[in-house]
VMD Tcl script that draws the C-alpha trace (Angstrom):
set ca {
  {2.95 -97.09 89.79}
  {-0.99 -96.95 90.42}
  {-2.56 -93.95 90.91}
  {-5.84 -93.59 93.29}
  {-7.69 -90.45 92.17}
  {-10.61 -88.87 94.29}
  {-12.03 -85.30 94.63}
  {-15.05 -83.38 96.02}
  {-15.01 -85.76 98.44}
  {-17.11 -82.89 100.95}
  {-16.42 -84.99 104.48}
  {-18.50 -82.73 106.31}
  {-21.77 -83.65 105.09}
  {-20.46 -87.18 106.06}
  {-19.30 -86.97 109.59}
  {-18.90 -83.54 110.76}
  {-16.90 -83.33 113.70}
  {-17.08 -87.49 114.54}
  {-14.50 -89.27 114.21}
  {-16.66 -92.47 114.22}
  {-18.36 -91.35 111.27}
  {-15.19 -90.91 110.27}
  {-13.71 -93.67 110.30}
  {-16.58 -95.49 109.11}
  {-16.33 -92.98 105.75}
  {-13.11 -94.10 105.58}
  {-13.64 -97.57 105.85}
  {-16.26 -97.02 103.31}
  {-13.99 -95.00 100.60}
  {-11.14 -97.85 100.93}
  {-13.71 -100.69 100.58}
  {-15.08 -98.67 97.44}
  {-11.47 -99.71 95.75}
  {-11.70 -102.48 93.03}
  {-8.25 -103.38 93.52}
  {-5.93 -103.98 96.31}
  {-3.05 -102.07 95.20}
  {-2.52 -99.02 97.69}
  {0.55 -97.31 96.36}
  {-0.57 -93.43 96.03}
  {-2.99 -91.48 96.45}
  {-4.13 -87.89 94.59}
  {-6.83 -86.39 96.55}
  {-7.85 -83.39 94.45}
  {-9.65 -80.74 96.40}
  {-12.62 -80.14 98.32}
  {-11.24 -82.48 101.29}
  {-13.96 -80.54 103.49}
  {-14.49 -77.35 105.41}
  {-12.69 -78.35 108.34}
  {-8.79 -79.23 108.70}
  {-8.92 -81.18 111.77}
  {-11.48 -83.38 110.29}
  {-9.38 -82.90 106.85}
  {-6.19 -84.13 109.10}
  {-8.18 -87.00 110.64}
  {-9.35 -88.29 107.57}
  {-6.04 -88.49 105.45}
  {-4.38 -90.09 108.71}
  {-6.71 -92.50 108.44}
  {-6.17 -93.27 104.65}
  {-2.26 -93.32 105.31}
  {-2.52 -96.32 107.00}
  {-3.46 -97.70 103.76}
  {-1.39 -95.48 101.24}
  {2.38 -95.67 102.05}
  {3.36 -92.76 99.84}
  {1.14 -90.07 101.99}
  {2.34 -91.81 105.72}
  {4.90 -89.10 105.74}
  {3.08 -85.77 105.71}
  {5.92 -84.38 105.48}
  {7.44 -85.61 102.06}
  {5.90 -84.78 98.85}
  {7.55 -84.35 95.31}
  {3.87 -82.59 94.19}
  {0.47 -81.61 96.14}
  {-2.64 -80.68 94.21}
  {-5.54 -79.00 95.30}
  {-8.55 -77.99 94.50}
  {-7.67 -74.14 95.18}
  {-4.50 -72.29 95.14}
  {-2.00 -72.79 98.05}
  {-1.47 -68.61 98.62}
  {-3.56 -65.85 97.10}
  {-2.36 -65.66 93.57}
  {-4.40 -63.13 92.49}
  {-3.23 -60.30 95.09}
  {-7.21 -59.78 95.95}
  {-8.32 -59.79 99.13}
  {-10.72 -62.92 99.12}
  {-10.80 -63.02 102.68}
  {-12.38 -66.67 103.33}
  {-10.17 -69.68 103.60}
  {-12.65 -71.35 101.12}
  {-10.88 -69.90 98.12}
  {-7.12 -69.95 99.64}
  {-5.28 -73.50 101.46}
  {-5.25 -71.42 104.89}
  {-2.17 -73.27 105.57}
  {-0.35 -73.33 102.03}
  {2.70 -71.24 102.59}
  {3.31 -73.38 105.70}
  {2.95 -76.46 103.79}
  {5.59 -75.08 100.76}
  {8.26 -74.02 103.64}
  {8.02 -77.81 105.65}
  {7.63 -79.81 102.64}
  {9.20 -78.46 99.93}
  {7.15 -79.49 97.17}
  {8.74 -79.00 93.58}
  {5.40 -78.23 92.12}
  {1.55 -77.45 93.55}
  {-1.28 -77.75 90.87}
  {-4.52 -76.57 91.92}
  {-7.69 -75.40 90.52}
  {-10.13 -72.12 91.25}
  {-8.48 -69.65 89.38}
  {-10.16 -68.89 85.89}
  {-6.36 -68.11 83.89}
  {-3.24 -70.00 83.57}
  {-0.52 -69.78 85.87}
  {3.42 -70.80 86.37}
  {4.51 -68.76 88.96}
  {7.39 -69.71 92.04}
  {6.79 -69.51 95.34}
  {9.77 -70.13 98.10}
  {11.00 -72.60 95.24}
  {7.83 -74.47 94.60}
  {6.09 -74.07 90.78}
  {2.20 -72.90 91.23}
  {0.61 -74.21 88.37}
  {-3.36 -73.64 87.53}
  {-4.11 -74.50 83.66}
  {-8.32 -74.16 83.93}
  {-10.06 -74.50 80.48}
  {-12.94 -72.75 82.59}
  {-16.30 -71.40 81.09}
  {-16.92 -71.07 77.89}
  {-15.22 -68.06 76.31}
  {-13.03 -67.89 79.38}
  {-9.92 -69.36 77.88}
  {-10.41 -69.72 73.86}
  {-6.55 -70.44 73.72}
  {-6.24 -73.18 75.91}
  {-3.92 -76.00 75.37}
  {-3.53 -78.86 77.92}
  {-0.16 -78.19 79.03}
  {2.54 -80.82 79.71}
  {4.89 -80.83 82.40}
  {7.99 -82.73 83.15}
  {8.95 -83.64 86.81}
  {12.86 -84.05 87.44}
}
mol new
graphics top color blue
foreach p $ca { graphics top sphere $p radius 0.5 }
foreach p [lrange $ca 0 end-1] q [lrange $ca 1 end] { graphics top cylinder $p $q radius 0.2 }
display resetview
């Protein structure tokens, strides 16, 4: 299996709210590949700052990626923040929190979310889904930190 990574990909400074700019971003980040081997795609946070453009932009790329046509399948989603509020603080701005992650975990039933934003480890269930954050962060932040291994059944 070949993986496509990408992150920070920040659409809206691209084509805010056009889907011809869009499209031609998208055109762009497929012609960017080196190969021609479109199996999946990991797209690691920081999409942009709006969903429907978010929503436009991965439709696009599915026409490409077979394993993300079905947004409604996926074994495990990561993201560049956490999919509910772990941290029982009232952030109060969708920046920090996937305004739509509980949603996502009831429809699709993901066995396991990694994301990123959170400055401590955490393993933690949510409506059967494993929440997993393992940040070595700033330094001093986590002086025991181990990169973790996981196994996926």
């Amino acid at each position: 299996m070949i993986l496509d990574i990408i992150s920070d990909i920040h659409l809206d400074f691209y084509a805010r709210f056009n889907k011809v700019k869009t499209e031609a971003f998208a055109k762009w980040l497929i012609n960017s590949k080196t190969n021609k081997n479109f199996e999946v795609l990991i797209i690691a946070g920081d999409i942009g700052h709006y969903n429907d453009d978010n929503l436009y932009l991965i439709e696009l790329l599915s026409e490409f990626y077979e394993k993300i046509k079905n947004l409604d399948y996926a074994d495990i989603i990561v993201s560049h923040i956490p999919p509910i509020n772990i941290t029982k603080i009232d952030i109060g701005d969708n920046y920090y929190v996937v305004p739509y992650g509980e949603e996502v975990i009831e429809k699709v039933k993901p066995k396991m979310w990694i994301f990123d934003n959170i400055r401590s480890k955490i393993y933690k269930k949510f409506s059967g889904c494993k929440l997993i954050c393992n940040p070595l962060g700033y330094p001093e932040e986590n002086e025991k930190f181990v990169i973790e291994s996981i196994e996926v059944n």
